[in-house]
NUPAVO-894073 format. One record per residue (C-alpha): x, y, z; residue in three letters. Coordinates in pm, whole numbers. Example, Ala and Ser with C-alpha at 12.3 -4.5 7.8 and 13.67 -1.06 7.14 Angstrom:
% residues 2
[[1230,-450,780],"ALA"]
[[1367,-106,714],"SER"]
***
This chain:
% residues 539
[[-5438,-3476,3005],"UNK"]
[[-5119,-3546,3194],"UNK"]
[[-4749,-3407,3206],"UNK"]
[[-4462,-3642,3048],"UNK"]
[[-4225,-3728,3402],"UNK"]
[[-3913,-3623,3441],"UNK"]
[[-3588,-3876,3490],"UNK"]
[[-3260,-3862,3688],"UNK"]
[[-3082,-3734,3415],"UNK"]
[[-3252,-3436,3326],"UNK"]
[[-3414,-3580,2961],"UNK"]
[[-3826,-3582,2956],"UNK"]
[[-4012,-3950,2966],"UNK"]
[[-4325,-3926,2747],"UNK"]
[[-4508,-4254,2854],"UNK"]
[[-4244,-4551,2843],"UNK"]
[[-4001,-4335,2627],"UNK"]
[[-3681,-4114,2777],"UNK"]
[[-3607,-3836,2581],"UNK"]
[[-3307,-3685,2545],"UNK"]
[[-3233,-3282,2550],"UNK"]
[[-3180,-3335,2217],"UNK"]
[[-3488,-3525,2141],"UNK"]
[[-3693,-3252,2346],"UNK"]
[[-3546,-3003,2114],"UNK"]
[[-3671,-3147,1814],"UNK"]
[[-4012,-3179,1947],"UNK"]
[[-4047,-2813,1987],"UNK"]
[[-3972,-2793,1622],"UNK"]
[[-3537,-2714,1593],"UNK"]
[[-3279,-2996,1434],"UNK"]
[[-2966,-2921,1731],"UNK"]
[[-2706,-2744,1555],"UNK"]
[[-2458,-2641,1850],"UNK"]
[[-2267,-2859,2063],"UNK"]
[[-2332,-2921,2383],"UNK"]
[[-2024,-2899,2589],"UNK"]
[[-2136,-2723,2914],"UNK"]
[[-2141,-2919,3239],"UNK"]
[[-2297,-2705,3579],"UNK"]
[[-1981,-2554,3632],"UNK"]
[[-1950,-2406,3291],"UNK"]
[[-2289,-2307,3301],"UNK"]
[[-2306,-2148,3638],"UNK"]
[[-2001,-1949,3577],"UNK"]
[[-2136,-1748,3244],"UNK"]
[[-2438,-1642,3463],"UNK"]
[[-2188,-1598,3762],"UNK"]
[[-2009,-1355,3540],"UNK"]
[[-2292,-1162,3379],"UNK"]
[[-2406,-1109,3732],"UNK"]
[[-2060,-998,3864],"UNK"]
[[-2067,-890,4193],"UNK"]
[[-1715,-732,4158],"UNK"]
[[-1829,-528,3821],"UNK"]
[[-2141,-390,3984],"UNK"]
[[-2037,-320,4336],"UNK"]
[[-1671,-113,4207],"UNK"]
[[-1934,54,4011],"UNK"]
[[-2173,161,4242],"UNK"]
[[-2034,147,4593],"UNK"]
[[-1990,502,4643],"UNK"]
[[-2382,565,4505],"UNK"]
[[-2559,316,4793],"UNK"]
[[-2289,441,5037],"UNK"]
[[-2346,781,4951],"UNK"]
[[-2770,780,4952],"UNK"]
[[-2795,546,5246],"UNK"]
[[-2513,549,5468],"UNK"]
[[-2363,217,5545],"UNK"]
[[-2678,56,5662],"UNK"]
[[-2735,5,5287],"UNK"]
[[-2519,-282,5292],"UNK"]
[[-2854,-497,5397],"UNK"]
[[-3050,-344,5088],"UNK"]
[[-2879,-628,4904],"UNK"]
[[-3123,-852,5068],"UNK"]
[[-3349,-692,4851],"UNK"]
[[-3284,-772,4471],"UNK"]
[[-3117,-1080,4618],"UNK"]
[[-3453,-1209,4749],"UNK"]
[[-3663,-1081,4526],"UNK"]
[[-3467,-1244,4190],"UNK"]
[[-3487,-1534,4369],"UNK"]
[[-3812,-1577,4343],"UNK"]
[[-3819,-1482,3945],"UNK"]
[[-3544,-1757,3926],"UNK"]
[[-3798,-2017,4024],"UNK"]
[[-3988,-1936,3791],"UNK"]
[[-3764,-1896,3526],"UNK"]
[[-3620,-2210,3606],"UNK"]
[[-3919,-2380,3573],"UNK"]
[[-3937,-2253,3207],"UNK"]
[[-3604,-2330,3137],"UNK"]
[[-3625,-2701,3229],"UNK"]
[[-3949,-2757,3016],"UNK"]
[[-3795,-2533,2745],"UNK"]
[[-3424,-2630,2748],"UNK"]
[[-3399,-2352,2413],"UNK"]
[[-3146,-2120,2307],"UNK"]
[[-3274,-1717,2357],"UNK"]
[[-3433,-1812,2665],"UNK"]
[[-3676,-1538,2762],"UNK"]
[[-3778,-1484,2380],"UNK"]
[[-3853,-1850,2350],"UNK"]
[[-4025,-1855,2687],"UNK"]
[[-4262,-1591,2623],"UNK"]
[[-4306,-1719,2268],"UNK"]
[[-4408,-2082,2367],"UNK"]
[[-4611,-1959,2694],"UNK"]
[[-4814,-1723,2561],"UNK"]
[[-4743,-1656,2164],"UNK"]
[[-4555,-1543,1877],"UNK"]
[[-4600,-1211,1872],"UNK"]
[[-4575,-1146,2312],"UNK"]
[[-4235,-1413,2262],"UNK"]
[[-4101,-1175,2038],"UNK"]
[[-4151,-856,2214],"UNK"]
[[-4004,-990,2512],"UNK"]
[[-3690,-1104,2317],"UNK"]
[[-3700,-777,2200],"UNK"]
[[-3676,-541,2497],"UNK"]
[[-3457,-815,2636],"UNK"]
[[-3187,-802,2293],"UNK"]
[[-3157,-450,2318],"UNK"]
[[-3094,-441,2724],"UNK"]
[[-2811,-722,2597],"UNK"]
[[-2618,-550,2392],"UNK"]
[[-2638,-206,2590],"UNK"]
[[-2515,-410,2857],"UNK"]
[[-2212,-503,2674],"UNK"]
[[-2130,-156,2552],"UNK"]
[[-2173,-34,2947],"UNK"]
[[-1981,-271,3102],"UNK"]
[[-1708,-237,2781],"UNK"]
[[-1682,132,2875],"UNK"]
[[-1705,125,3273],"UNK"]
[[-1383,-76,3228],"UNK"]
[[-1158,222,3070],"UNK"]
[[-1117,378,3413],"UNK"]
[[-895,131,3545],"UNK"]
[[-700,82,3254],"UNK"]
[[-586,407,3264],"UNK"]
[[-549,353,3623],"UNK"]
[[-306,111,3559],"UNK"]
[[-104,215,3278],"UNK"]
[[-45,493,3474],"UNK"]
[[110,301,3752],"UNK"]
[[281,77,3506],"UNK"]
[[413,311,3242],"UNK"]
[[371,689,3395],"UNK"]
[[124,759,3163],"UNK"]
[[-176,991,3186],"UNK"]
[[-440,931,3017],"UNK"]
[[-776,1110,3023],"UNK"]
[[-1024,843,3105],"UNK"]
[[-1347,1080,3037],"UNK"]
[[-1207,1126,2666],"UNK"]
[[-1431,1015,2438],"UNK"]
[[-1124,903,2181],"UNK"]
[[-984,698,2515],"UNK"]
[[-1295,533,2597],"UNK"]
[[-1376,457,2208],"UNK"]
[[-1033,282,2150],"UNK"]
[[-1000,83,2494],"UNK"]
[[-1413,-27,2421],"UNK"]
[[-1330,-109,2051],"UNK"]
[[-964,-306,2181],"UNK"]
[[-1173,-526,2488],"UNK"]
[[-1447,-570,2259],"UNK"]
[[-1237,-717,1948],"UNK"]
[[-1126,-929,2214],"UNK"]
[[-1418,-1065,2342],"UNK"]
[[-1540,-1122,2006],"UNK"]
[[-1239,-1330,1886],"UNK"]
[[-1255,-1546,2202],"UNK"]
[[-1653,-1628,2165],"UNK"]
[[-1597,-1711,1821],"UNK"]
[[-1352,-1993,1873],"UNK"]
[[-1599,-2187,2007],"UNK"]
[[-1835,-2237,2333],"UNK"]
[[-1566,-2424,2550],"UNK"]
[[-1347,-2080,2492],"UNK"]
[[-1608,-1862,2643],"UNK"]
[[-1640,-2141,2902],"UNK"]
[[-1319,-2106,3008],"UNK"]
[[-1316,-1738,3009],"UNK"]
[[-1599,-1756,3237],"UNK"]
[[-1475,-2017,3434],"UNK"]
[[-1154,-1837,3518],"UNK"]
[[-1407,-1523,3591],"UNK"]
[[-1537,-1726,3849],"UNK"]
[[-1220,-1765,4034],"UNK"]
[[-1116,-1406,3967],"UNK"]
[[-1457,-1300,4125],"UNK"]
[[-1381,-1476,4409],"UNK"]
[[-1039,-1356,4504],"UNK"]
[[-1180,-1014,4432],"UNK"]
[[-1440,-1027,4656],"UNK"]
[[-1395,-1276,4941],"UNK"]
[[-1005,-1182,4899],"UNK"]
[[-1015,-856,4896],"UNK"]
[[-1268,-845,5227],"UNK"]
[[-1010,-1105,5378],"UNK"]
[[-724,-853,5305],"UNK"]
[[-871,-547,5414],"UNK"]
[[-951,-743,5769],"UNK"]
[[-636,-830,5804],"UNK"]
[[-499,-493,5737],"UNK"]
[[-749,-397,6014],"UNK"]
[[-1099,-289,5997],"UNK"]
[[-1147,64,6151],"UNK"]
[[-1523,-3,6293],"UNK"]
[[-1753,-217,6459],"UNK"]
[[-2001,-440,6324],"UNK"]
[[-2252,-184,6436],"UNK"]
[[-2136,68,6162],"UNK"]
[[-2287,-165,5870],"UNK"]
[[-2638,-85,6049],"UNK"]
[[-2610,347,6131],"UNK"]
[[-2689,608,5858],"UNK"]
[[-2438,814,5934],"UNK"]
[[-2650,1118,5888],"UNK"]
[[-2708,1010,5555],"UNK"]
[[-3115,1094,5580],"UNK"]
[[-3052,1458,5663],"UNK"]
[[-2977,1721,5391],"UNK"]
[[-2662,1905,5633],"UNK"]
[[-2472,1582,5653],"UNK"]
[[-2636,1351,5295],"UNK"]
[[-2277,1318,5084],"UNK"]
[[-2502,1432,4771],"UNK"]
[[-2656,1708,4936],"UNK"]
[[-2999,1540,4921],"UNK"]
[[-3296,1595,5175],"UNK"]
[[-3471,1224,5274],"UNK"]
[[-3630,1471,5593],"UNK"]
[[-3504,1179,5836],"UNK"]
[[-3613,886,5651],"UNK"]
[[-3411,609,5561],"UNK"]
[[-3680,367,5473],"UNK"]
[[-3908,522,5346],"UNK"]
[[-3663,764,5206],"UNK"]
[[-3294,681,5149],"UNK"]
[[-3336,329,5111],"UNK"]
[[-3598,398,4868],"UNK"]
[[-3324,483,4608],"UNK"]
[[-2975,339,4768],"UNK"]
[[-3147,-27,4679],"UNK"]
[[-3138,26,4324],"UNK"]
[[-2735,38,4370],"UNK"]
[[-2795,-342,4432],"UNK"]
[[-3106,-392,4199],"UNK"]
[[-2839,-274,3908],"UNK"]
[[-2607,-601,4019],"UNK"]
[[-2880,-864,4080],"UNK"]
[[-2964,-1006,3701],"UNK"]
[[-2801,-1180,3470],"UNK"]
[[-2846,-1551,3630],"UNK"]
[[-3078,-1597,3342],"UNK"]
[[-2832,-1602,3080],"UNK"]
[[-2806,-1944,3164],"UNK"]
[[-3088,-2051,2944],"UNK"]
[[-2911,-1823,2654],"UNK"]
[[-2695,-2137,2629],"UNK"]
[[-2930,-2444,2742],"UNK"]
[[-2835,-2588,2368],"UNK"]
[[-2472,-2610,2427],"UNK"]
[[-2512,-2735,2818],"UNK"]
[[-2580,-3083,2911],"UNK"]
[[-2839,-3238,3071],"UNK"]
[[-2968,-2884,3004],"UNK"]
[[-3333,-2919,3176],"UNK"]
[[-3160,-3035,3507],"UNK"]
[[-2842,-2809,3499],"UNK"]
[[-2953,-2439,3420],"UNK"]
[[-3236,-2432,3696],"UNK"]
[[-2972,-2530,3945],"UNK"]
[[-2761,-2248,3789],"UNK"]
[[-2977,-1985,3823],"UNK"]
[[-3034,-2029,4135],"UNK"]
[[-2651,-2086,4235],"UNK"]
[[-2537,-1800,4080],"UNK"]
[[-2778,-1571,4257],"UNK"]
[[-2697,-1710,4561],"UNK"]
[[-2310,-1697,4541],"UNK"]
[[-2349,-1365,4365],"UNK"]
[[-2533,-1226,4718],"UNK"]
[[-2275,-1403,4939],"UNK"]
[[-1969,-1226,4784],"UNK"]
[[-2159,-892,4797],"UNK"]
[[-2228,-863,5123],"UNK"]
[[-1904,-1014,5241],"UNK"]
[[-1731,-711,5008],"UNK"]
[[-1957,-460,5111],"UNK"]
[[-1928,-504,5440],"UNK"]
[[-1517,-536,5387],"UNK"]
[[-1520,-226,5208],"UNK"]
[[-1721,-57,5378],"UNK"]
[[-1562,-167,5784],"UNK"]
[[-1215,-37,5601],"UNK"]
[[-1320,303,5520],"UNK"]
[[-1036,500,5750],"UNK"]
[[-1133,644,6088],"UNK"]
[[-1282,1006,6140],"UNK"]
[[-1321,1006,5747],"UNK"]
[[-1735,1129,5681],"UNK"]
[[-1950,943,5453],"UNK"]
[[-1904,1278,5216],"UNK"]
[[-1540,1199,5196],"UNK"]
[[-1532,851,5181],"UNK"]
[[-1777,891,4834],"UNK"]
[[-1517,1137,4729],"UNK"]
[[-1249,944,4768],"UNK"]
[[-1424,591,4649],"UNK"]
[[-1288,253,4683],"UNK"]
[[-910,412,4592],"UNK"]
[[-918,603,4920],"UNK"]
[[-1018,239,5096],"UNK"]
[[-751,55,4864],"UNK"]
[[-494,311,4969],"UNK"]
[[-423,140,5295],"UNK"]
[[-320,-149,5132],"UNK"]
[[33,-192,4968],"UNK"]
[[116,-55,4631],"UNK"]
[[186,-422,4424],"UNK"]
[[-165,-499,4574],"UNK"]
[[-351,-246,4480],"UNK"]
[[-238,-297,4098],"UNK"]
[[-291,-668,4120],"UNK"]
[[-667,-561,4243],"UNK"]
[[-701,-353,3932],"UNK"]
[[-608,-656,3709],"UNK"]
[[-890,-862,3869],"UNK"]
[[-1134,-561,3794],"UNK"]
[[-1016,-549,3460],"UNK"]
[[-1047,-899,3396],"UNK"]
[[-1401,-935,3574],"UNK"]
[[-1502,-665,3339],"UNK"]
[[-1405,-872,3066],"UNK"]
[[-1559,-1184,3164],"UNK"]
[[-1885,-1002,3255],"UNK"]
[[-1888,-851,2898],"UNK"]
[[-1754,-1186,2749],"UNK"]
[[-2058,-1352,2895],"UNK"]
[[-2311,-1101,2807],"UNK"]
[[-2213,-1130,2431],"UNK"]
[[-2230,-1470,2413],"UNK"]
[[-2563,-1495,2557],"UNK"]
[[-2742,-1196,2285],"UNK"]
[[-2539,-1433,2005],"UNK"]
[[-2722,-1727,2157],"UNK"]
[[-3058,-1458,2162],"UNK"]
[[-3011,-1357,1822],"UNK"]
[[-2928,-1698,1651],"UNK"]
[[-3249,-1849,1785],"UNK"]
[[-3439,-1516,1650],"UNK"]
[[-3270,-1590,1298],"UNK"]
[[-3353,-1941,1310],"UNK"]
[[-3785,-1855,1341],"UNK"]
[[-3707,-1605,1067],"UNK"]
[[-3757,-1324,1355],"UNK"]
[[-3524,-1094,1261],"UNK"]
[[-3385,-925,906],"UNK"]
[[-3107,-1125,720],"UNK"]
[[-3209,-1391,948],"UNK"]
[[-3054,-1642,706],"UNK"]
[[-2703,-1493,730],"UNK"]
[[-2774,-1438,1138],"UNK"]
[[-2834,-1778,1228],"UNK"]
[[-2565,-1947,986],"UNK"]
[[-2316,-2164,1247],"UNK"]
[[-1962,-2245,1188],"UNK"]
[[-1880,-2541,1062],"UNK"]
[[-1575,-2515,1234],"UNK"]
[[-1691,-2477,1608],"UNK"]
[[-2060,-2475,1605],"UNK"]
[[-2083,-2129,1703],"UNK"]
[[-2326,-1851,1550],"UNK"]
[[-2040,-1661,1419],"UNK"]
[[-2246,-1414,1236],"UNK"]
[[-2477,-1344,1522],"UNK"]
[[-2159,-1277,1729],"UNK"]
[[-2039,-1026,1465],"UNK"]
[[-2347,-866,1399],"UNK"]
[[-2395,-788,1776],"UNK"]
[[-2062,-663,1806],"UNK"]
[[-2126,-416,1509],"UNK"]
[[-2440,-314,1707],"UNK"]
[[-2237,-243,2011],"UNK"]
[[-1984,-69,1868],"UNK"]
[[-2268,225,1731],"UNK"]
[[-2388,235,2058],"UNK"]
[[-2037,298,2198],"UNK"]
[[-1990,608,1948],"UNK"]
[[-2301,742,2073],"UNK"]
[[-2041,869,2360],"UNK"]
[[-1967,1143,2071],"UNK"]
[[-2335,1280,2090],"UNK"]
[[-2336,1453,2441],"UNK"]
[[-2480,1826,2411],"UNK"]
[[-2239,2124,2584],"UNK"]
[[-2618,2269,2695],"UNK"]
[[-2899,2155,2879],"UNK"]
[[-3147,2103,2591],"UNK"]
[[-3536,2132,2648],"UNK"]
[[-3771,1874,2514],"UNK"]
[[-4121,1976,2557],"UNK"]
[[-4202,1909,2927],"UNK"]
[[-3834,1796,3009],"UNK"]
[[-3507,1843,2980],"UNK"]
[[-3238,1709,2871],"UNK"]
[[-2894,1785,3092],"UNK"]
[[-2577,1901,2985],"UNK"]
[[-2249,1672,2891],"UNK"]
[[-2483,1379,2962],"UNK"]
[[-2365,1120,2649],"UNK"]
[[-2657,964,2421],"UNK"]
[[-2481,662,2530],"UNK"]
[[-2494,715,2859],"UNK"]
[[-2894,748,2792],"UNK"]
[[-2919,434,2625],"UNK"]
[[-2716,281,2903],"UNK"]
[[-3008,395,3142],"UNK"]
[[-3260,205,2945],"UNK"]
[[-3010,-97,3061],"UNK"]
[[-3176,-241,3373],"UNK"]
[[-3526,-108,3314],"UNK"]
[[-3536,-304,2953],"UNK"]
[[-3424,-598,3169],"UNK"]
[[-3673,-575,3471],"UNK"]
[[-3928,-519,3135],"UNK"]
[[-3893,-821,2960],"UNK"]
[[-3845,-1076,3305],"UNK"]
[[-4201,-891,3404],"UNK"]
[[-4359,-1000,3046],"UNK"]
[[-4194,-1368,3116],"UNK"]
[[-4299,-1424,3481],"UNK"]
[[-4631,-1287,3358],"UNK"]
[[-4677,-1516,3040],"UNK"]
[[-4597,-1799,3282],"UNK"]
[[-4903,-1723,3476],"UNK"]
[[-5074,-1668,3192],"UNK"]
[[-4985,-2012,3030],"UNK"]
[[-5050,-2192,3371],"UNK"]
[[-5405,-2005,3375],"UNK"]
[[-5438,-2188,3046],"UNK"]
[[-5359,-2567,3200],"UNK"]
[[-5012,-2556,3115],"UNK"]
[[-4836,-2849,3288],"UNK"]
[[-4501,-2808,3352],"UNK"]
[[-4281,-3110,3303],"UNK"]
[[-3893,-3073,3320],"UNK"]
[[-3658,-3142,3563],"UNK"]
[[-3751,-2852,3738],"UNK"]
[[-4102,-2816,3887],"UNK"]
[[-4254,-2556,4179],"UNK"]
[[-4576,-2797,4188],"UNK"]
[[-4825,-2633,4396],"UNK"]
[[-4652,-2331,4491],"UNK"]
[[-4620,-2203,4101],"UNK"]
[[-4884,-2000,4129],"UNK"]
[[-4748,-1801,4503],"UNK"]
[[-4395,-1797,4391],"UNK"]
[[-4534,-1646,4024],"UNK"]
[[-4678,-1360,4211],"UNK"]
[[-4437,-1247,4432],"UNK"]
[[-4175,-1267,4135],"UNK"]
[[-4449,-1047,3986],"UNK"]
[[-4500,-792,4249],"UNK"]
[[-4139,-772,4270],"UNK"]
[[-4043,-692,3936],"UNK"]
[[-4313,-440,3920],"UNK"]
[[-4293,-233,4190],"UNK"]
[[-3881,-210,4134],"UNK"]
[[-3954,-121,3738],"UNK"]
[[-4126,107,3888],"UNK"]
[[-3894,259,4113],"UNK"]
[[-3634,196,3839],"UNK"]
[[-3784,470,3563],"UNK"]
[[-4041,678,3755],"UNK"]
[[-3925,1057,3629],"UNK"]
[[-3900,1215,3924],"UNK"]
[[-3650,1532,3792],"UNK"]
[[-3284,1579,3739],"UNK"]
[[-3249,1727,4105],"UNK"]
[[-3382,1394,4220],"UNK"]
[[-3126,1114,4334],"UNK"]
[[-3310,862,4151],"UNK"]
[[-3113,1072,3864],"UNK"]
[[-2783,923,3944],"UNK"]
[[-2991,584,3831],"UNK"]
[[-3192,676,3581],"UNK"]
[[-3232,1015,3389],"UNK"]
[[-3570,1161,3446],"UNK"]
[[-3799,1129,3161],"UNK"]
[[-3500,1032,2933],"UNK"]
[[-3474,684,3066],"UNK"]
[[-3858,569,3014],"UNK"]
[[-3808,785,2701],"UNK"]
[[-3528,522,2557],"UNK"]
[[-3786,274,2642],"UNK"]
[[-4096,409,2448],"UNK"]
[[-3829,454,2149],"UNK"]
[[-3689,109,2090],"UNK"]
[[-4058,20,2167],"UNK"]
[[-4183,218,1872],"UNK"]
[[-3900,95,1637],"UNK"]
[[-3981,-302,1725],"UNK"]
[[-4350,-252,1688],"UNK"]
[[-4260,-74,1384],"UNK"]
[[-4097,-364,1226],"UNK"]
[[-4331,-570,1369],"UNK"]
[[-4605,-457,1193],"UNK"]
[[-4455,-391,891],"UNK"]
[[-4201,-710,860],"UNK"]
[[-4498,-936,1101],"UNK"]
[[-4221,-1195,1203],"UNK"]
[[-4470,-1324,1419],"UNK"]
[[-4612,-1493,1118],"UNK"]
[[-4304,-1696,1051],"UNK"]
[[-4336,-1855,1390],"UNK"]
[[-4619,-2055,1316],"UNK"]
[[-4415,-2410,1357],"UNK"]
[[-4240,-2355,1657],"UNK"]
[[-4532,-2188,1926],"UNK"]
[[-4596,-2511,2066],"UNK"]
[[-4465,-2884,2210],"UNK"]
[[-4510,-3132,1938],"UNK"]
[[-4619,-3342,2166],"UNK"]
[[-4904,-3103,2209],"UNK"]
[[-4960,-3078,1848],"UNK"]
[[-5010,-3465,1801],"UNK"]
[[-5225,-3480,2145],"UNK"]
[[-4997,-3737,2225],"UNK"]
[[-4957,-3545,2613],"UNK"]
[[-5018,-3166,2679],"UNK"]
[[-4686,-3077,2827],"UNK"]
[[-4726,-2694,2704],"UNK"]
***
C-alpha cells in the first residue's frame, strides 16, 4: 500500500489525479461550506496573534524576572524549542488533514472517535478560557489610559469594571468575526504589525533612550536563587537550574502556543495543506524572535541601582517611565489592541472548533451550532454560542471567597476568583490535548499510517514525535504538579485547584459522553475515503 504524492500547489495526487483542498475535503467525508480566502499571510498572522508575544510577556515579565533574575531571558529557548518540535508534527497532520477544529479532527482521524473527541474537548474548553483571560488581562490598561486621557480613576480590580470592559471588547470581537473571515483576517493582520512595533519598537526605543547595563546582565541572577535577596521572598537554596529556572520557564511556556490555531481555519485558507505547516512554524519562530529582542530591551532598561525586588514592584511602568509621556500612551494603545487581536483570534479559532464538532453531530444543538451564514460563510451561531460561554466564565470573577476555604486535603485561598481558577486550567488543558495529538500521531504511524500532504517529516517522524512527546509531558507536568500555595509554582498554577479544574471538565465531558455517546455519530467521517474504497491507504 502506498501514499497518494503531493504537488507544487499544495492539493494531494492520488495516482494520475490532482486533488484539490477541496476535493481532499470531501474525501474525508465534509461538502466545503466556508470560503477560502486566507493566503500565508492571513494565516500566519491569526496564529501570530493567538501566540502574542506582546500579550504574554506585559503579562508575565515581572513573574520570570522576579523567580529567575534576568538570566531568565534565555528560558525562552525553552518552550520556543520545544513547540517546535510539536509543530512538526502537527504540521504534518495538518497537511494530510487540511480540516476545520484541527486537534479534534486530528485525534479523531489518527486514532478514533471517541480519543478525537476528548482531545477537542480539553482543547474547546482551554479556547474559550483563553478568550475570557486574555478579555480580562486587558482592563488594566484601559483604565490606565482613560486615566491619562480623561483624569479618571477607575478601579481596575473591580469586578463591575472588569465585567463591563470584558463584556464591551468581547461584543466587539464578536461583531467583527461575524462579518466574515477576511474581517478577522484583517484584524489579525494589522495585529501583526502592531506586534511588531510593540516589540521590536519598543526594544529599539528603549536603546535609544539608553540601556543602563551590559549584555552581561541578561546572563546574572541577581541574587534571585537566595531567599534574603529572591523579589518574592522565595528560597531556591542557590539554585537557579535546578531551582529558579525550574518555575521562571513557565513565564515563557504560558506565551509559546497558539501557532496551532492555524489548522482551526485550514477550510477558509488556500492551498491549505501547503500553507498552515509553513505557518506554524513561522509564527513560532517570529513569536521567539520578538521575545527575546523585548525581553532583553526591557529588561537592559530597567534604571540603574534599582534591585530586582523593585524593578517587579514597579513592572514594565517603572521601565516605560523613562520614556516620554505621548509615548508611553501610544504603547498602551498597542497593548490594548494586541489584546484584542489575540482574543479576536482565539474566538475565531473555538468557532472554527465548534462548527466542525456540530457538523459530526459532536456536540448538543449541533444542528443550530454548525448552521453558516448565508451571508459570509461564517459559523455565526458557533461564534455566538462561544461568546455566551465566555461571558459565564467572565462572571465567575463574582465568585471569589473573603476566606481561605478548606477542601478536604487542600485549600482553597482567599480573594482568589473562580475565574481566575478556571483561567489556571488555561495552559495545562492546552499542553493536555497537544500531548493526546502528538501521541495519537505515534499511535496512527505505529498502525502504518502514511502520511501524504504537503508536509512530510519522512524518516525522522518517529524522533521528532518523541521529543514533542517528552516535551509536552514533562512541562504538563511542571505546569499542574500541587506543590502548595507557599510554593512559587502558585503564581502559575493554584495548588491542587488547577489539576482540580482539570479532573472537573473531565468528569462533565465523559459525562456527556457516555450518556449523549457522540462518538457514535462519527462513524462516516473516522477515516480517508480513499482508505475506505482501498483505492490507497493515505490514513
Amino acid at each position: 500500500m502506498s501514499a497518494g504524492s503531493s504537488d507544487a500547489g499544495g492539493a494531494y495526487v492520488s495516482g494520475a489525479v490532482v486533488v484539490s483542498d477541496d476535493e481532499r475535503l470531501t474525501q474525508l467525508g465534509y461538502r466545503p461550506q466556508l470560503t477560502r480566502v486566507l493566503g500565508l499571510f492571513s494565516n500566519f498572522s491569526v496564529a501570530f496573534t493567538y501566540l502574542s508575544p506582546m500579550v504574554g510577556i506585559y503579562s508575565l515579565f515581572v513573574l520570570g524576572l522576579g523567580m529567575a533574575g534576568p538570566a531568565y531571558l534565555w528560558l525562552t529557548l525553552v518552550p520556543l524549542i520545544g513547540m517546535l518540535f510539536v509543530a512538526l508534527v502537527f504540521g504534518e497532520l495538518a497537511s494530510h488533514y487540511p480540516v476545520a477544529g484541527a486537534l479534534y479532527n486530528y485525534g479523531k482521524f489518527s486514532v478514533g472517535a471517541g480519543y478525537g473527541w476528548f482531545v477537542g474537548w480539553f482543547y474547546g474548553i482551554a479556547l474559550l478560557v483563553t478568550v475570557a483571560s486574555v478579555d480580562t488581562g486587558v482592563v488594566g490598561y484601559v483604565t490606565s489610559l482613560l486615566h491619562n486621557w480623561f483624569g479618571t480613576n477607575i478601579n481596575p480590580t473591580s469586578h463591575l469594571t472588569i465585567l463591563v470592559v470584558t463584556l464591551v471588547l468581547l461584543a466587539i470581537q464578536t461583531t467583527m468575526n461575524i462579518t466574515g473571515t477576511a474581517v478577522m483576517a484583517r484584524v489579525a493582520r494589522f495585529g501583526v504589525y502592531v506586534e511588531m512595533v510593540g516589540t521590536f519598537g519598543i526594544a529599539i526605543v528603549l536603546g535609544i533612550n539608553g540601556f543602563h547595563h551590559g549584555l552581561g546582565y541578561l546572563f546574572s541572577a541577581q541574587g534571585a536563587t537566595h531567599v534574603k535577596t529572591n523579589a518574592y521572598g522565595f528560597n531556591f537554596h542557590g539554585n537557579w537550574l535546578t531551582g529558579a529556572a525550574l518555575i521562571a520557564v513557565l513565564a515563557p511556556v504560558y506565551i509559546f502556543y497558539g501557532f496551532e490555531s492555524a489548522g482551526d481555519i485550514a477550510e477558509e485558507t488556500k492551498e491549505a495543506s501547503r500553507m498552515i505547516p509553513r505557518s506554524m512554524r513561522l509564527a513560532l519562530i517570529w513569536g521567539g524572535v520578538a521575545s527575546l529582542v523585548l525581553t532583553g530591551g526591557l529588561l537592559l532598561a530597567i534604571p540603574t541601582h534599582t534591585s530586582i525586588a523593585q524593578a517587579v514592584t514597579g513592572g514594565i511602568p517603572l521601565i516605560l517611565a523613562q520614556l516620554p509621556g505621548w509615548l508611553q500612551d501610544v504603547l498602551l494603545l498597542l497593548i490594548i489592541y494586541a489584546f484584542f487581536s489575540c482574543g479576536t483570534s482565539v474566538q475565531g479559532a473555538g468557532s472554527r472548533l465548534a462548527f466542525s464538532y456540530a457538523r459530526d453531530d459532536a456536540l448538543p444543538a449541533s444542528a443550530w451550532i454548525c448552521k453558516v451564514s448565508d451571508r459570509h460563510r461564517i459559523p455565526v451561531n458557533a461564534l455566538l454560542g462561544g461568546a455566551f460561554v465566555t461571558v459565564l466564565f467572565v462572571l465567575l470573577v463574582f465568585v471569589s471567597p473573603k476566606h481561605n476555604v478548606q477542601i478536604l486535603w487542600f485549600t482553597y485561598p482567599a480573594n482568589t476568583s473562580a475565574l481566575v481558577s478556571l483561567v489556571s486550567f488555561g495552559v495545562s488543558g492546552i499542553y493536555l490535548s497537544f500531548l493526546m495529538t502528538v501521541i495519537g500521531s505515534m499511535i496512527a504511524r505505529a498502525r502504518g499510517w502514511i502520511p501524504a500532504g504537503s508536509f512530510q517529516l519522512g524518516r525522522f517522524g518517529w524522533l521528532v514525535s518523541i521529543i514533542a512527546t517528552a516535551y509536552l509531558a514533562l512541562m504538563f507536568i511542571n505546569v499542574v504538579i500541587p506543590s502548595g500555595l507557599t510554593s512559587p509554582r502558585a503564581y502559575f498554577n493554584i495548588d491542587w485547584i488547577t489539576l482540580l479544574v482539570m479532573v472537573v471538565i473531565a468528569i462533565v465531558g465523559g459525562l456527556y459522553f457516555v450518556i449523549g455517546r457522540p462518538d457514535r455519530k462519527l462513524g462516516s467521517h473516522v477515516h480517508d475515503e480513499l482508505e475506505r474504497s482501498g483505492a490507497e491507504r493515505i490514513g
